[in-house]
Every structure is written in structure tokens, then in C-alpha cells.
DRENSETI-600161 format. One record per residue: residue in three letters; x, y, z of N, C-alpha, C, O in turn. Coordinates in steps of 0.05 Angstrom, whole numbers, padded with zeros to 5 digits, always signed. Example, Ala and Ser with C-alpha at 12.3 -4.5 7.8 and 13.67 -1.06 7.14 Angstrom:
DRENSETI-600161
ALA+00264-00114+00156+00246-00090+00156+00264-00066+00156+00285-00066+00169;SER+00257-00045+00142+00273-00021+00143+00258+00001+00157+00268+00023+00161;
***
This chain:
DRENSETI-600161
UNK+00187-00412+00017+00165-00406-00001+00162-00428-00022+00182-00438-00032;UNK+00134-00436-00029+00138-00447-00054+00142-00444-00072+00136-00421-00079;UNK+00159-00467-00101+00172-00453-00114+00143-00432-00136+00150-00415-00152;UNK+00112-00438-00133+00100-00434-00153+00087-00403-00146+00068-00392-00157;UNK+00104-00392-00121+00103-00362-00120+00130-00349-00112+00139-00333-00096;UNK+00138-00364-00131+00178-00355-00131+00177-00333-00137+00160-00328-00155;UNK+00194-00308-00126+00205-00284-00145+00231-00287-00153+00242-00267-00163;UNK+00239-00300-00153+00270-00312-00160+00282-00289-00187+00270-00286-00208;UNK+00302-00278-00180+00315-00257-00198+00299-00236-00202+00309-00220-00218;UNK+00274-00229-00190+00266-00204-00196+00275-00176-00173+00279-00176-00149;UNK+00274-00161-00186+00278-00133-00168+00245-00119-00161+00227-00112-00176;UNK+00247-00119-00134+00212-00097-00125+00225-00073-00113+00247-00078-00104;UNK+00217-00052-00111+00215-00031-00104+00194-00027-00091+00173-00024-00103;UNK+00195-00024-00060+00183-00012-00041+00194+00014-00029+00216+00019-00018;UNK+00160+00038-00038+00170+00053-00019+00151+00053+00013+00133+00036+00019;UNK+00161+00078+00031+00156+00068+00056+00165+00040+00066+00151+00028+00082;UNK+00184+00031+00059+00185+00003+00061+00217+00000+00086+00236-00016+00085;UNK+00213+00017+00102+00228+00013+00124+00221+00009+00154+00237+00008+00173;UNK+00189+00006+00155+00175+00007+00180+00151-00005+00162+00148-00006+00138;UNK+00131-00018+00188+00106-00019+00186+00099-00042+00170+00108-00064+00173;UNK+00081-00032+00149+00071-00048+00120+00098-00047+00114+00113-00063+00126;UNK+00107-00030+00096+00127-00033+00079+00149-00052+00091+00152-00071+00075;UNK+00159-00053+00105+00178-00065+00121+00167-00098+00116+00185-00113+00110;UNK+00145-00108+00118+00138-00137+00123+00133-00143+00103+00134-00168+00100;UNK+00126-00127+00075+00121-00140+00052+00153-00139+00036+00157-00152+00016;UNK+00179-00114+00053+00197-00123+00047+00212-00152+00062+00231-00161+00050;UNK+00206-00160+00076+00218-00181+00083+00204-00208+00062+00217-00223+00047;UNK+00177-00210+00066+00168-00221+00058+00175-00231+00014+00172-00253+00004;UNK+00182-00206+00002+00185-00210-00024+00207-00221-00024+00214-00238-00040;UNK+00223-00210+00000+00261-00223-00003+00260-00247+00000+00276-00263-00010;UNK+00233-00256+00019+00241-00288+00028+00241-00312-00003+00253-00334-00006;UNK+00219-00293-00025+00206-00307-00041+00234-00304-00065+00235-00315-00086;UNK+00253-00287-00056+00276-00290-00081+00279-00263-00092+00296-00257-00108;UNK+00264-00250-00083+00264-00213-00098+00288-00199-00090+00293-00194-00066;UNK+00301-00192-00107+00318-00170-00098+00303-00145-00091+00285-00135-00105;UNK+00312-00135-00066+00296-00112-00055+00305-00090-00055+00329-00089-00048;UNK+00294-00070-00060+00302-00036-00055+00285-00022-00043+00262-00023-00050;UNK+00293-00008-00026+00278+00002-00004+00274+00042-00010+00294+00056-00009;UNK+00250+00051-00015+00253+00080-00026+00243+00089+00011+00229+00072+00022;UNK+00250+00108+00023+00239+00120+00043+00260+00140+00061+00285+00142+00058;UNK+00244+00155+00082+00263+00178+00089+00279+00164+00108+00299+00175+00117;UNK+00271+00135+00116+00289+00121+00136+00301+00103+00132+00291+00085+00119;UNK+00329+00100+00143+00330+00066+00127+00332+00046+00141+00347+00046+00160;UNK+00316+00023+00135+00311+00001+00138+00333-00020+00157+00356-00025+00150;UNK+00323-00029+00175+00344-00044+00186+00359-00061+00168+00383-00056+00167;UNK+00350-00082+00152+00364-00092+00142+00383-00097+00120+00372-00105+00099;UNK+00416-00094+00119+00432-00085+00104+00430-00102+00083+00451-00105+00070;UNK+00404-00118+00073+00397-00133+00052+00391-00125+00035+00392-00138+00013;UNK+00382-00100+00037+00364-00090+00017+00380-00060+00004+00393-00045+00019;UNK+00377-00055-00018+00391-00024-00023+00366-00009-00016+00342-00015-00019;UNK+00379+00011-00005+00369+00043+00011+00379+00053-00012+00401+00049-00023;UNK+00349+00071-00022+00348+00104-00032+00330+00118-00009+00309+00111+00001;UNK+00349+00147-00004+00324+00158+00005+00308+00172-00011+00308+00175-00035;UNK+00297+00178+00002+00266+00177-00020+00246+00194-00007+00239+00184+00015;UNK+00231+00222-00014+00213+00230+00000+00186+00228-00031+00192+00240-00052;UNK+00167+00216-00031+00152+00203-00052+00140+00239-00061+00138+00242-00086;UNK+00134+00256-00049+00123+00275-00058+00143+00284-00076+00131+00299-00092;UNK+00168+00284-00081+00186+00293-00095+00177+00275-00119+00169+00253-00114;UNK+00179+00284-00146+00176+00270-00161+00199+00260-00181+00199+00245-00200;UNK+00226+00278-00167+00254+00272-00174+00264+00256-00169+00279+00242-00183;UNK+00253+00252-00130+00266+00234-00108+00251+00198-00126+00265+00178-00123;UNK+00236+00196-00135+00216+00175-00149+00230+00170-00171+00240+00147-00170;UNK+00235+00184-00191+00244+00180-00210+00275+00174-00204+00285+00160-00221;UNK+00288+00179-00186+00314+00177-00180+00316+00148-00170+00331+00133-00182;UNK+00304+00141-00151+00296+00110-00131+00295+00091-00155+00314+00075-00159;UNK+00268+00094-00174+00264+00072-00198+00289+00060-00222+00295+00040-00234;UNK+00298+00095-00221+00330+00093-00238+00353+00072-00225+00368+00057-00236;UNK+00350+00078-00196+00383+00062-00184+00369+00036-00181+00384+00017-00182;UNK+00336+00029-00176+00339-00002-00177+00347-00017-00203+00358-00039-00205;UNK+00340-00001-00219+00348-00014-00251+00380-00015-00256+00394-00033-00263;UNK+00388+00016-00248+00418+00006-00251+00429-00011-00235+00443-00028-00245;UNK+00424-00010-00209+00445-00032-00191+00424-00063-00187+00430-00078-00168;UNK+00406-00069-00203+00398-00102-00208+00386-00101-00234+00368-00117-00236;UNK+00390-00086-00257+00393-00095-00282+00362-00091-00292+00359-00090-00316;UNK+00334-00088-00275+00312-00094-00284+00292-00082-00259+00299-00084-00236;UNK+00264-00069-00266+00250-00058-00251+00222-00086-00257+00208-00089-00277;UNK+00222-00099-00237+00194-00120-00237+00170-00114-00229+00148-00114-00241;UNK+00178-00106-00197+00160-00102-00185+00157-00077-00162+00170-00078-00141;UNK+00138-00055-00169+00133-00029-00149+00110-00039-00130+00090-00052-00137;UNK+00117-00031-00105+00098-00027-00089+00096+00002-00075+00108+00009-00054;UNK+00084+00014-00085+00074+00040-00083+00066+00038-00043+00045+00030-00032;UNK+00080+00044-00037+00061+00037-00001+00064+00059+00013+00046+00064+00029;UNK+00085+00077+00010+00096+00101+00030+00066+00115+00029+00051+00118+00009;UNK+00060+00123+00059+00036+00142+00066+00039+00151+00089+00055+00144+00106;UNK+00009+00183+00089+00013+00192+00124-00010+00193+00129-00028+00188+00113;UNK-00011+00204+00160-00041+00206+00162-00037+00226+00178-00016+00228+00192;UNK-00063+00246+00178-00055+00260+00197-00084+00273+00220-00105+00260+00220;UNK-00083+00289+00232-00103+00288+00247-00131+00278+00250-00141+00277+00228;UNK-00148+00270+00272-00174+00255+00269-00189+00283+00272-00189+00294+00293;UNK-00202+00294+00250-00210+00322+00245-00244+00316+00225-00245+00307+00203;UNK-00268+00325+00240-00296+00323+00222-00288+00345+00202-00269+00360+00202;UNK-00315+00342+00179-00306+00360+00157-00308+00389+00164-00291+00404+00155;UNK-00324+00396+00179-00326+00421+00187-00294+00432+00203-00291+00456+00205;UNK-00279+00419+00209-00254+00420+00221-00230+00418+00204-00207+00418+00213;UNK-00237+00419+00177-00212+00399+00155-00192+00425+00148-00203+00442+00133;UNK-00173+00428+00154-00146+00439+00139-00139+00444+00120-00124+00427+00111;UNK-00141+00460+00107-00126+00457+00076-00096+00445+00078-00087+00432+00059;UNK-00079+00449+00103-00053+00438+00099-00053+00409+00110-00033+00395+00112;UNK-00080+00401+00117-00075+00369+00126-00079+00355+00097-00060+00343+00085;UNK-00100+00359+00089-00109+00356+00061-00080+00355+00036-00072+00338+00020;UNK-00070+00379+00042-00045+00380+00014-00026+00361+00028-00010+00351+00012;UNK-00025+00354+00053-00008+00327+00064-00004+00312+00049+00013+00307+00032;UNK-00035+00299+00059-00038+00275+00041-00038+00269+00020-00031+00247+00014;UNK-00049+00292-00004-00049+00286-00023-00014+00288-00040-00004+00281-00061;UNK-00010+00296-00023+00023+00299-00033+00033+00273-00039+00044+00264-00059;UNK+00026+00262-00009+00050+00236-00012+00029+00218-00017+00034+00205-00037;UNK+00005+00212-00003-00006+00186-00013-00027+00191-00039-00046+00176-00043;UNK-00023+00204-00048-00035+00201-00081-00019+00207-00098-00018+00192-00118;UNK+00000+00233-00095+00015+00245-00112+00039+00216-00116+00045+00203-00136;UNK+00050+00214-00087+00064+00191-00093+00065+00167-00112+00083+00157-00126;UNK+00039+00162-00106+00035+00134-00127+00034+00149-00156+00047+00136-00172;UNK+00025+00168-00166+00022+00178-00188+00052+00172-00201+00056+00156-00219;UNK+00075+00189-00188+00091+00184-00188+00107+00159-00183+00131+00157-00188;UNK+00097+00147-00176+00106+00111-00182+00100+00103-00203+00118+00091-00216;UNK+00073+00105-00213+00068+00098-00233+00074+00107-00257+00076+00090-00274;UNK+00078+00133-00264+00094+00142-00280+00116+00133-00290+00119+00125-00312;UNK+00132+00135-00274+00161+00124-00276+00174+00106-00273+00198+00106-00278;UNK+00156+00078-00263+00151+00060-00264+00142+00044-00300+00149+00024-00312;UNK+00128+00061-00305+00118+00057-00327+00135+00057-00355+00130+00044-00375;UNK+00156+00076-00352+00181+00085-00362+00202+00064-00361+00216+00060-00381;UNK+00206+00048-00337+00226+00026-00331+00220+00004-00330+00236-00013-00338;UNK+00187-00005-00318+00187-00026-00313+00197-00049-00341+00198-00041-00364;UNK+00203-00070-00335+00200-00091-00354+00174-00101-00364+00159-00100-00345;UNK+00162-00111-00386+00146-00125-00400+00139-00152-00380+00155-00169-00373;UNK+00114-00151-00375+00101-00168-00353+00102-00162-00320+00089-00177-00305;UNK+00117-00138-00309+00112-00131-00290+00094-00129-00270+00072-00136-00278;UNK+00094-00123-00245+00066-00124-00231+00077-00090-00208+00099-00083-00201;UNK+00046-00076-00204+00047-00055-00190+00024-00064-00170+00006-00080-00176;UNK+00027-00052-00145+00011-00058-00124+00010-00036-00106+00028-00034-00089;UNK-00017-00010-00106-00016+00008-00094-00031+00009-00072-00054+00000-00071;UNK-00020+00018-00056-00036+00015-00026-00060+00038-00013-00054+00059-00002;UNK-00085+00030-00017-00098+00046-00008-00113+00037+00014-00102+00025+00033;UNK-00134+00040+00013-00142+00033+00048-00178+00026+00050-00195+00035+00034;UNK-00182+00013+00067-00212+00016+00069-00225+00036+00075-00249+00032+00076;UNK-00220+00053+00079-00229+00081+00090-00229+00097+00046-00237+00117+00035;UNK-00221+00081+00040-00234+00105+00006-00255+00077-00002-00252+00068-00024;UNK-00268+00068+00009-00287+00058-00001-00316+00045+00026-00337+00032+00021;UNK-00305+00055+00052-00325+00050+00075-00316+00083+00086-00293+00092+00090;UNK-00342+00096+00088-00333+00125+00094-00329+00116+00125-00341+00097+00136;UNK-00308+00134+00138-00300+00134+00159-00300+00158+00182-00277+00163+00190;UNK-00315+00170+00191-00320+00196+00218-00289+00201+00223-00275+00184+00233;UNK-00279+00230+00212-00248+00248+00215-00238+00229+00210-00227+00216+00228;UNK-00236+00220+00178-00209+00214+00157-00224+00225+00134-00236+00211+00118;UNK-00224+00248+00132-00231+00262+00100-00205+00266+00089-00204+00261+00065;UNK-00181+00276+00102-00152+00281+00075-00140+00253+00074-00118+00248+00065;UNK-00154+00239+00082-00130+00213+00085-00155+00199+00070-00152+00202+00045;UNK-00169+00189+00073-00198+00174+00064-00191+00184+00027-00181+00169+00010;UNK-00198+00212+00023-00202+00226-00006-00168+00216-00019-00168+00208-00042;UNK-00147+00216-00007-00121+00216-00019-00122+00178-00024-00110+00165-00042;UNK-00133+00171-00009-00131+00134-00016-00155+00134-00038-00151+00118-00056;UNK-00174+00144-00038-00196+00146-00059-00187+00138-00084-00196+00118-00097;UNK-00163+00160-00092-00159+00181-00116-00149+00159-00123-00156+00152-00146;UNK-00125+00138-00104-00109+00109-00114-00123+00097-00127-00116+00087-00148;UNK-00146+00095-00118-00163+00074-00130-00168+00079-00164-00166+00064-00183;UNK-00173+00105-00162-00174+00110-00203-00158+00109-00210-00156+00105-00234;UNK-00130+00113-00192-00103+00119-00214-00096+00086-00225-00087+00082-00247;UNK-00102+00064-00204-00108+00043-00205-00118+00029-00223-00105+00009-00231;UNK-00138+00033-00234-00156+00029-00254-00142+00041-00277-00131+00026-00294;UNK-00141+00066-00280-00123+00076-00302-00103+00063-00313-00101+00056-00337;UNK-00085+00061-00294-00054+00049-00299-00058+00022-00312-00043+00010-00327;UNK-00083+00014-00303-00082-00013-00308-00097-00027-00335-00097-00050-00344;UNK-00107-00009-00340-00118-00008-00374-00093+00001-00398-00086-00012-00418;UNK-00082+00027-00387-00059+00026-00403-00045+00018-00408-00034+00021-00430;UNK-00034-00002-00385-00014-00015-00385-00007-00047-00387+00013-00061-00385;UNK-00037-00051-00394-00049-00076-00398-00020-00087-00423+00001-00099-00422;UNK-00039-00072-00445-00022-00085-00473+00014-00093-00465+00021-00111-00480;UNK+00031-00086-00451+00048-00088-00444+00046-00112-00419+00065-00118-00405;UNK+00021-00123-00416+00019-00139-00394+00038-00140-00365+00050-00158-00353;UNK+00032-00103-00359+00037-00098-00336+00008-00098-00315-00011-00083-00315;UNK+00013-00117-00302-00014-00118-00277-00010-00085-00252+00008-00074-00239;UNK-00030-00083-00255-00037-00058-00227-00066-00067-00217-00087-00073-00228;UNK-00055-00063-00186-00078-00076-00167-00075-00051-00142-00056-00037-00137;UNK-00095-00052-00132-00102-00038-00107-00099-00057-00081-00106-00081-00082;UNK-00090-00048-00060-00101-00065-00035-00111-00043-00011-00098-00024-00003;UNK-00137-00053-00003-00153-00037+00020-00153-00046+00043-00172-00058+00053;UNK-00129-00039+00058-00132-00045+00078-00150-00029+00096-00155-00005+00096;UNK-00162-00055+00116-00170-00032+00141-00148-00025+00156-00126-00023+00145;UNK-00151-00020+00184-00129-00007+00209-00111-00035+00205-00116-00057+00196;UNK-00094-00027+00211-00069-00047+00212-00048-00040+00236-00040-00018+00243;UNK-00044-00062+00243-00025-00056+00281+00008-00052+00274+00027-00067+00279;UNK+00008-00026+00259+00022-00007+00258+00026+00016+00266+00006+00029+00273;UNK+00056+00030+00269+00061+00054+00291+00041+00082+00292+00037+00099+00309;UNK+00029+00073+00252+00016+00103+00249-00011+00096+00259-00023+00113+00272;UNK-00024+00072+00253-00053+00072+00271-00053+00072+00293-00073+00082+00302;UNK-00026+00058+00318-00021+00061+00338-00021+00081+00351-00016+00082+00375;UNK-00028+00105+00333-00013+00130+00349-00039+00146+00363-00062+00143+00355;UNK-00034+00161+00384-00054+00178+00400-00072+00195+00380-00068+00212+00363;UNK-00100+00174+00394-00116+00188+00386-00138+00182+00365-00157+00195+00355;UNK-00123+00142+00359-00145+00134+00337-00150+00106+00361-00149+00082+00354;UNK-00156+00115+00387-00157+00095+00401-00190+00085+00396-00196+00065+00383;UNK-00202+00097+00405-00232+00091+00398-00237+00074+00372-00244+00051+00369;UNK-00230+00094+00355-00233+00081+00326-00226+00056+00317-00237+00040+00302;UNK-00199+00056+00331-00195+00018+00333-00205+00002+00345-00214-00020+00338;UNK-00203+00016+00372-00231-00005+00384-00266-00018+00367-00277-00040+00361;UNK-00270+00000+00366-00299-00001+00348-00302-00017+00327-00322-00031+00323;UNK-00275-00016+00304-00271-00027+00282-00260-00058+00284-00258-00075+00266;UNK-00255-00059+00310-00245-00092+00317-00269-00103+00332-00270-00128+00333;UNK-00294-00086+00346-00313-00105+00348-00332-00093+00326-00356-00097+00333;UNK-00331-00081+00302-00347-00081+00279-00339-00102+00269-00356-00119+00270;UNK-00316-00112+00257-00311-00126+00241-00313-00155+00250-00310-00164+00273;UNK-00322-00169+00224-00337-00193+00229-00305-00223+00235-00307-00246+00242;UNK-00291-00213+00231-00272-00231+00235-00261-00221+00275-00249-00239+00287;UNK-00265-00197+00287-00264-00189+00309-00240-00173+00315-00240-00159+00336;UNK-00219-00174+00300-00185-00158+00303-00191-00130+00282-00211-00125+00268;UNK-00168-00118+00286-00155-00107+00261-00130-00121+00243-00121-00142+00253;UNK-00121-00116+00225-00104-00126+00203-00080-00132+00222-00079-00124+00245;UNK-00061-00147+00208-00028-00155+00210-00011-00137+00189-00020-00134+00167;UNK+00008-00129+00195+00023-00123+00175+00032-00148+00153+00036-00145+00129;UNK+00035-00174+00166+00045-00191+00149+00026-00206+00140+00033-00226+00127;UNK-00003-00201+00141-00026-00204+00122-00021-00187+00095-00017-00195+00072;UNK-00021-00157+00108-00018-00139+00073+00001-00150+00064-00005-00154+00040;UNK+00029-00162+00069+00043-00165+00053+00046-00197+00045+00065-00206+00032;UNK+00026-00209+00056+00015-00233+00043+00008-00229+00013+00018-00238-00008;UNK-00015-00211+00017-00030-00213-00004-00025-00191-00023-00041-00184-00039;UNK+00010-00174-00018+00019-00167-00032+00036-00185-00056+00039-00181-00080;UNK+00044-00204-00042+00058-00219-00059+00044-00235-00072+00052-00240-00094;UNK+00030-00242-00067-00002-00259-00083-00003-00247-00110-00002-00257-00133;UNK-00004-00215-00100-00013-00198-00132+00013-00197-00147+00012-00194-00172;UNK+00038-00200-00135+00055-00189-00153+00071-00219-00165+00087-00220-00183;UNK+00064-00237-00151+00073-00264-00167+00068-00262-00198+00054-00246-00210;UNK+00083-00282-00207+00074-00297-00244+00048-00304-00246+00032-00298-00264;UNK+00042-00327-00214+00021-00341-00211-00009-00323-00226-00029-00330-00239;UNK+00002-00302-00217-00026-00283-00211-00027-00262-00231-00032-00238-00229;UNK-00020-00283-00256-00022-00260-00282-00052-00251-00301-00053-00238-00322;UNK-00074-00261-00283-00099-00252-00300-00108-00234-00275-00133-00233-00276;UNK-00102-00222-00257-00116-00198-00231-00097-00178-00238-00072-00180-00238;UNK-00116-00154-00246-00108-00132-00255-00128-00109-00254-00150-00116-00262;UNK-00126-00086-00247-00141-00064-00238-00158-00070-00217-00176-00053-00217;UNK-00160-00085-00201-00176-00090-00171-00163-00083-00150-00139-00086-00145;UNK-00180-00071-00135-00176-00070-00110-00184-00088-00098-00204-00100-00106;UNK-00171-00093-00078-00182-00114-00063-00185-00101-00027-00170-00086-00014;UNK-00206-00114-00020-00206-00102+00008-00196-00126+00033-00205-00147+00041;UNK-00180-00115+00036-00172-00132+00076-00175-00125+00094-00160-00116+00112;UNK-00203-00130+00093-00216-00118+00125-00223-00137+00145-00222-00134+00170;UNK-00228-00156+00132-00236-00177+00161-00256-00182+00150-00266-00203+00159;UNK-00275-00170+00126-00311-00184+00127-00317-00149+00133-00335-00141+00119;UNK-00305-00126+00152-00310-00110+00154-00335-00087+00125-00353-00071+00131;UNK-00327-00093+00100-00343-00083+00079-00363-00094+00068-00376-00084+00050;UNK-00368-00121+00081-00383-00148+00076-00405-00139+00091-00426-00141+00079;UNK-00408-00129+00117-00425-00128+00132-00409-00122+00171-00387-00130+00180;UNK-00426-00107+00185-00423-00107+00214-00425-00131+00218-00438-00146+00203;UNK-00406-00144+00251-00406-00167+00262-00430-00171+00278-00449-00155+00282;UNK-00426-00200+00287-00452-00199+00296-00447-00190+00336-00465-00186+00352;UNK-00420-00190+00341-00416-00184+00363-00424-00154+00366-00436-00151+00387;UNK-00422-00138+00354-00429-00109+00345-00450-00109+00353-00454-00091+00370;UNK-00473-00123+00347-00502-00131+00345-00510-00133+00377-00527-00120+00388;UNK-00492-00155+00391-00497-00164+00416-00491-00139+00437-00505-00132+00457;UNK-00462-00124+00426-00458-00106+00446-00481-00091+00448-00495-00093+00468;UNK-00487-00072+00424-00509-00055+00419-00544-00064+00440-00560-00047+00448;UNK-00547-00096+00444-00563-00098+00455-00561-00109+00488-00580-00119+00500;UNK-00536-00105+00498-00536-00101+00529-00547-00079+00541-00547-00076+00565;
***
């Protein structure tokens, strides 16, 4: 890495950060010098990093995770709020109340609870980076509990990040679209990926080691004036339909 997006001596906290996203933006912060801690119900292949387990809807299990990174490396730098679920491809007329309290459990409630308690530990100049998705800002056909629970990130986002300004703690959003991970991989969002890789104007879906590119982007020194944005990683996907989209449509 170069040295002018060094994390050299800092501690991040990822949760979900044993698979998937979390997993590549943990490798990725370690490469840059971060001491890493890993919050999630699984642990992480690599014996580099300290394991808490961690279920994010607990707001004990959160507060407990943020506590042992501070005690066992001295200092809380950097949260990445990432642990999420998703759960069935369901129209609104079809929606669950228990799919719904899913999500909002862990992927909103969670970050709330990151931020919280985060807020409590972090150090003076810190950076937070919560993961929400393109789907809370491009409506998406059966993702209403998962779409509404990445939404909600988006204000808490904004929030966190006004308050926490004066202490010149940065909070940023990242929107990803689908990303070629186990949970978009899974039966049943086959279509949907298809479509969204010839919608999108770049022609794929995401990398995991894209999000955690441009995770570390936000949570560098470098990148001390971006604060309360979301940012979207779609491909061009929120920019506009591709033009291959265009061509298929007219065979």
C-alpha cells in the first residue's frame, strides 16, 4: 500500500467481517497496517485478526466487541458497520412482518448500535463506514425489508455525522449494488442479477474487493474532508440504464 493511505497503528472493527464484504475489506485494512477485529457469529479464517463473537442485533454483543477492541489494542479508529441479511425475494403484497423485524434487527438496528458505542470509544478523528446498499436509494421489485432496513442507514448516516463532526469523527455510507457474494449468490436472486448486470452501464455486478477498496478510501487520514455521504457502487447503475439494456430490449 502506499504510504499516503497508511493505517499504520490503527485498530478497525469489522462486523460481518468473516465472509463476503466484510472478509475483503478485512484483509484489505490489515494489508494497509490496521490492526483488525473481527465482530461476527463466525470466525474468520484468519488467526490475524481478534474474533469477538458478535450477533449485531444484541446491543450488549456491540457494546462488548467495541470494548475488547479498545482493551486488547489500546484505541477504537475505525468501525465498519457491514454485518447484514437478506431475506426472501417477496412483492409488497407478500411482505412478512418477521422478514421485516429481520432486517431491521441486524441491518439497521446493528449499525445504530455501532454507532452508539462507537461513539462512546472511538478516538478523536476517527472514521465510521456503514454499509448500505443500492437498493435504499434505486427501488428494487421484492426487496422491501432489506431495501427499507439499508434506507434507515442512510439517515442514521447523516445523523452520526453532524454530531460527530465537532469531534472530527467522519461517517460515510457505501451503496453498493449486488456484489458476487454467498448472500446474493443464493437461490433465487438469479434473474435479478442477471438483469442488473445487463442494466448496468459498466455491464457486471460489484467485487467484494471493490467495496473494500473504497472502504478504505473513506476511512484513511487522506480522506479527512468526506463525511455524511453515501456513496453509490453500482457500475453507472444510478447514473442511468446501459445502453446494452437498450439493444437487448430492441431484438
Amino acid at each position: 500500500m502506499t504510504s499516503q493511505f497508511s493505517l499504520k497503528d490503527k485498530t478497525a472493527v469489522i462486523t460481518g467481517g468473516s465472509q463476503g464484504i466484510g472478509a475483503a475489506i478485512a484483509e484489505r485494512l490489515s494489508a494497509a497496517g490496521a490492526n483488525i477485529v473481527v465482530g461476527d457469529l463466525n470466525e474468520p479464517d484468519s488467526l490475524a485478526f481478534t474474533f469477538v463473537k458478535t450477533n449485531v442485533a444484541s446491543e450488549d454483543d456491540v457494546e462488548n466487541l467495541l470494548a475488547t477492541a479498545v482493551k486488547t489494542h489500546g484505541t477504537l479508529d475505525i468501525l465498519v458497520n457491514n454485518a447484514g441479511i437478506h431475506t426472501d425475494y417477496n412483492r409488497i403484497e407478500e411482505l412478512e412482518a418477521s422478514a421485516l423485524e429481520k432486517c431491521l434487527n441486524v441491518n439497521t438496528k446493528g449499525v445504530a448500535h455501532g454507532l452508539k458505542h462507537a461513539a462512546k470509544l472511538m478516538a478523536d478523528g476517527g472514521a465510521i463506514v456503514n454499509m448500505s446498499s443500492a437498493s435504499a436509494v434505486l427501488g428494487v421489485s421484492g426487496l422491501s425489508p432489506y431495501a427499507a432496513s439499508k434506507a434507515a442507514v442512510l439517515a442514521l448516516t447523516q445523523t452520526s455525522a453532524v454530531e460527530l463532526a465537532p469531534r472530527n469523527i467522519r461517517v460515510n455510507a457505501i451503496c453498493p449494488g449486488s456484489v458476487r457474494t454467498p448472500m446474493a449468490l443464493a437461490d433465487g436472486g438469479e434473474d435479478l442479477l442477471a438483469v442488473e448486470a445487463l442494466a448496468t452501464p459498466l455491464g457486471r455486478i460489484c467485487e467484494p474487493e471493490e467495496v473494500a477498496a473504497m472502504t478504505h478510501f473513506l476511512v484513511a487520514p487522506d480522506c479527512g474532508y468526506v463525511t455524511g455521504q453515501s456513496i453509490n457502487l453500482c457500475g453507472g447503475l444510478t447514473a442511468g440504464l446501459s445502453d446494452a439494456l437498450w439493444e437487448k430490449l430492441g431484438e
